[in-house]
C-alpha positions as a Python dict, from the first residue, in 0.01 Angstrom:
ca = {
    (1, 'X'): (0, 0, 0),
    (2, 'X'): (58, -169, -326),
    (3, 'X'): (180, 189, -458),
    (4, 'X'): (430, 214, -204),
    (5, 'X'): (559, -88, -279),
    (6, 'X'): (631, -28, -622),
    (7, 'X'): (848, 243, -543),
    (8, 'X'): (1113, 25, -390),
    (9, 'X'): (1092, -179, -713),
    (10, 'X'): (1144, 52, -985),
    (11, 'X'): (1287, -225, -1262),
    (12, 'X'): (935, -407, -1213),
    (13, 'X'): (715, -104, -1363),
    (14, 'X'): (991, -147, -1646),
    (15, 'X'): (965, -531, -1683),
    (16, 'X'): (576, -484, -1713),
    (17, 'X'): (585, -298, -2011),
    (18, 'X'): (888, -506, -2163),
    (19, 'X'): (606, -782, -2082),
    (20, 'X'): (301, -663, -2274),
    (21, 'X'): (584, -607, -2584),
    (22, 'X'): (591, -980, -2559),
    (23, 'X'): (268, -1036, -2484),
    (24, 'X'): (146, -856, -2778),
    (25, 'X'): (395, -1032, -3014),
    (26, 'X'): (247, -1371, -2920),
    (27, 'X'): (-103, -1263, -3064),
    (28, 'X'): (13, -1107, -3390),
    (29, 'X'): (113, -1310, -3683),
    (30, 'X'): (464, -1169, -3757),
    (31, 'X'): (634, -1089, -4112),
    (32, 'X'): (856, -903, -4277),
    (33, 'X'): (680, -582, -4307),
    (34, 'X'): (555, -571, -3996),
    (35, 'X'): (864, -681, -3838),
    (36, 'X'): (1028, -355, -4072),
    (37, 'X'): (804, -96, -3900),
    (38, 'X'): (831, -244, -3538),
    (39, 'X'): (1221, -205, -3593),
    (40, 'X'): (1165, 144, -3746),
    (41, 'X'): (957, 252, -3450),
    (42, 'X'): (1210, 123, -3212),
    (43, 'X'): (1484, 315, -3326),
    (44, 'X'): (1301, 610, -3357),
    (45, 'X'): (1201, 587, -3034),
    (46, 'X'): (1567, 526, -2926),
    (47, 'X'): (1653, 852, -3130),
    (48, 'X'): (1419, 1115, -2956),
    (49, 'X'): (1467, 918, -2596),
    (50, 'X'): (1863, 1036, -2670),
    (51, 'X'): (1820, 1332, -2801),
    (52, 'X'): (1519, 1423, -2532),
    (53, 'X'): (1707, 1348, -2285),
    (54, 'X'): (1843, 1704, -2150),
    (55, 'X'): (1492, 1844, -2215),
    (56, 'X'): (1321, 1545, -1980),
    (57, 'X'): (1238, 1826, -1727),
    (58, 'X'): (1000, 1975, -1972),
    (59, 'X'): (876, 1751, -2146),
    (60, 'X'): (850, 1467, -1863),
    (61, 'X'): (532, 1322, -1955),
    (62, 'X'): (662, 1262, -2353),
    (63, 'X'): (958, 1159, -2233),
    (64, 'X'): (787, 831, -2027),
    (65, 'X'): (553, 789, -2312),
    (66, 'X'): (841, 762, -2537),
    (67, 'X'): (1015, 526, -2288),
    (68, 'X'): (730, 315, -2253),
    (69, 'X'): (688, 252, -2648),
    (70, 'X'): (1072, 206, -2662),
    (71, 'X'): (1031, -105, -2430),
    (72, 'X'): (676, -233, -2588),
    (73, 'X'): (839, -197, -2933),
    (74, 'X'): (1182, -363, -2748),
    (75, 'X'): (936, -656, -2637),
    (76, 'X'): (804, -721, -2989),
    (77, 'X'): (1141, -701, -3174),
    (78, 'X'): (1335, -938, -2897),
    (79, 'X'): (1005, -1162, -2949),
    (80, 'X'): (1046, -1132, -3326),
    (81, 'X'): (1370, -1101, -3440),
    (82, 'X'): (1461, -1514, -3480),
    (83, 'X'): (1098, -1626, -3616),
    (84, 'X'): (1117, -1804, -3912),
    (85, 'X'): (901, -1548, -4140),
    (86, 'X'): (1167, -1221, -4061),
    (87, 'X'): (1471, -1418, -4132),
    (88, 'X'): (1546, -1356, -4487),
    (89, 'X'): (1836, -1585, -4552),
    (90, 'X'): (1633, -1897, -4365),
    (91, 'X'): (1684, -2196, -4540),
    (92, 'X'): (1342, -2318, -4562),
    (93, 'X'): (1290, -1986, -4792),
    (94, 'X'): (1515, -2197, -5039),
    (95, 'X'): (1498, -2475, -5274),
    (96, 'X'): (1847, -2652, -5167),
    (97, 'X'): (2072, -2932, -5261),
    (98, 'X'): (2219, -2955, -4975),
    (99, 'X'): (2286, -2781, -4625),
    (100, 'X'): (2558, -2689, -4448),
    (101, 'X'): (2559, -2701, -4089),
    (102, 'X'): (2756, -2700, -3708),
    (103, 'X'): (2655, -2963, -3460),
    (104, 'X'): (2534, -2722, -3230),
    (105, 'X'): (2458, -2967, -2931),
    (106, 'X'): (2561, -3251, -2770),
    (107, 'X'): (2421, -3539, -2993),
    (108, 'X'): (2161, -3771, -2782),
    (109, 'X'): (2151, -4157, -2831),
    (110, 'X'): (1923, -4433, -2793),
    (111, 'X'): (1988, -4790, -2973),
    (112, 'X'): (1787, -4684, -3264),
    (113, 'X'): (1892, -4337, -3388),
    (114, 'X'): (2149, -4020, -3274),
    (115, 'X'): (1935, -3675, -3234),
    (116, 'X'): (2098, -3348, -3213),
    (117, 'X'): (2038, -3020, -3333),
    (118, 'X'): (2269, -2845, -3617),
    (119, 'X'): (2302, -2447, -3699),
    (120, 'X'): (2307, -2417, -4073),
    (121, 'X'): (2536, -2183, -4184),
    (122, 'X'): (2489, -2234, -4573),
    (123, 'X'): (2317, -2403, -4889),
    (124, 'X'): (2431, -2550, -5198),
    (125, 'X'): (2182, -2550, -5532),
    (126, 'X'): (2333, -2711, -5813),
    (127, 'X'): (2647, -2548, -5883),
    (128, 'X'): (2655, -2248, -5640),
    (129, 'X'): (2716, -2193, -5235),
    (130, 'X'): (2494, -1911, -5059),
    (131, 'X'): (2504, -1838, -4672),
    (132, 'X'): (2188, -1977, -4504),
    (133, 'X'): (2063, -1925, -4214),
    (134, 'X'): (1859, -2110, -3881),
    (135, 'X'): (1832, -2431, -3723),
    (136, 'X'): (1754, -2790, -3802),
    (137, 'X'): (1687, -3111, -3595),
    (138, 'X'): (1857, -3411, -3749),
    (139, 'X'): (1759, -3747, -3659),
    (140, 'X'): (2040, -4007, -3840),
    (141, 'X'): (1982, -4395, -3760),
    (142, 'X'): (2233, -4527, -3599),
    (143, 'X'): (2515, -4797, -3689),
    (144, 'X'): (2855, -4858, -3595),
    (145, 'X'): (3043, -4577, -3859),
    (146, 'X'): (2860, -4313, -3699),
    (147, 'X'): (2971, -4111, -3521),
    (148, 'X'): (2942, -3721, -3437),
    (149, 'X'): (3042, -3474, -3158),
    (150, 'X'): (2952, -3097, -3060),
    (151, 'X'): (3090, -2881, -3297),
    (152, 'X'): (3173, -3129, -3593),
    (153, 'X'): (3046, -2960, -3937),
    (154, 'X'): (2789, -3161, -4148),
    (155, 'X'): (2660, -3175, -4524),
    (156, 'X'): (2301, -3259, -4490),
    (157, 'X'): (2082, -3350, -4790),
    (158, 'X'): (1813, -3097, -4781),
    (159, 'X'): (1537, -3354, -4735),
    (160, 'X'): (1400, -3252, -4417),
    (161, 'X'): (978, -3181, -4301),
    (162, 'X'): (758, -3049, -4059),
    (163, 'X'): (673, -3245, -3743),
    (164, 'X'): (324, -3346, -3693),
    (165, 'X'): (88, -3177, -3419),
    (166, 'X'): (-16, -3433, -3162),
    (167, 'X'): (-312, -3605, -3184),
    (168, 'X'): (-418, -3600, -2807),
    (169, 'X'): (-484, -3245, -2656),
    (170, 'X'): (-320, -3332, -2354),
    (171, 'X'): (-5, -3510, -2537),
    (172, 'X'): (336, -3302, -2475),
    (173, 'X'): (349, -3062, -2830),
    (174, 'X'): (736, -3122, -2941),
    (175, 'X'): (648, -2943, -3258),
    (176, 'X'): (596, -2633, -3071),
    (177, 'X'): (871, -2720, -2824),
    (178, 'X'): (1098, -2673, -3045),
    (179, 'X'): (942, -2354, -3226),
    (180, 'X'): (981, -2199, -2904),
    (181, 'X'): (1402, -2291, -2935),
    (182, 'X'): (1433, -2134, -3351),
    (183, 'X'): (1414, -2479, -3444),
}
């Protein structure tokens, strides 16, 4: 039976409720607050799983309620925890000068233009330097002086905007492409 089954694969039952955590975090609009008590929750539930955990004989069916919020709330925050909207220090939050930033790929070429994403580590307003935070795809048209490598830091003018959605339902959707990578 499907029961049985189960039994020999004990991680699954865990994965499935890891799963819905993530499930559940695609459907709600995350921000700070919410993102506050989902942490909050987490922890707690870490907490009395630990400090449960000689009483578990007892209080067995707590106990795997407790465990099972520990991994939906586990789903959410690993979900959560580089979106845009939670990251307080994200450099979009800003109005910048300038950003500071590691090449943090391989830069691609074609005989137009060099693409390659950059981590930015800080931003500059007129006369001051603050740490910053996320990730940015730079597009730089190409000429013969340029020239960058993995790992090369990079002073961007903070001049940079949203990609459109495509027009055609059925066109690849970059813009959420690279959403999905925290950029």
């Amino acid at each position: 039976s499907f029961y049985e089954q189960t039994k020999k694969l004990p991680f699954l039952k865990l994965m499935i409720f890891y799963g819905l955590g993530l499930f559940l975090a695609c459907f709600i609009n995350p921000n700070y607050l919410s993102f506050e008590y989902v942490k909050w929750i987490f922890f707690t539930a870490i907490i009395i799983h630990f400090l449960s955990f000689q009483l578990r004989e007892r209080l067995l069916r707590l106990y795997i309620i407790n465990f099972l919020v520990l991994l939906v709330t586990f789903g959410i925050w690993n979900f959560w925890r580089k979106d845009i909207q939670i990251l307080k220090n994200h450099f979009s939050h800003f109005e910048n000068e300038q950003l500071v930033g590691i090449i943090d790929d391989e830069p691609v070429s074609n005989e137009k233009s060099i693409r390659f994403p950059v981590k930015i580590i800080g931003r500059s307003d007129l006369n001051s330097f603050a740490k910053a935070e996320g990730k940015l795809m730079v597009t730089v048209n190409r000429d013969s002086t340029n020239h960058f490598d993995y790992g090369d830091e990079i002073i961007l003018i903070s001049q940079y905007k949203d990609l459109q959605s495509p027009m055609n339902p059925l066109e690849f959707d970059y813009k959420n492409y690279l959403a999905n990578h925290h950029i």
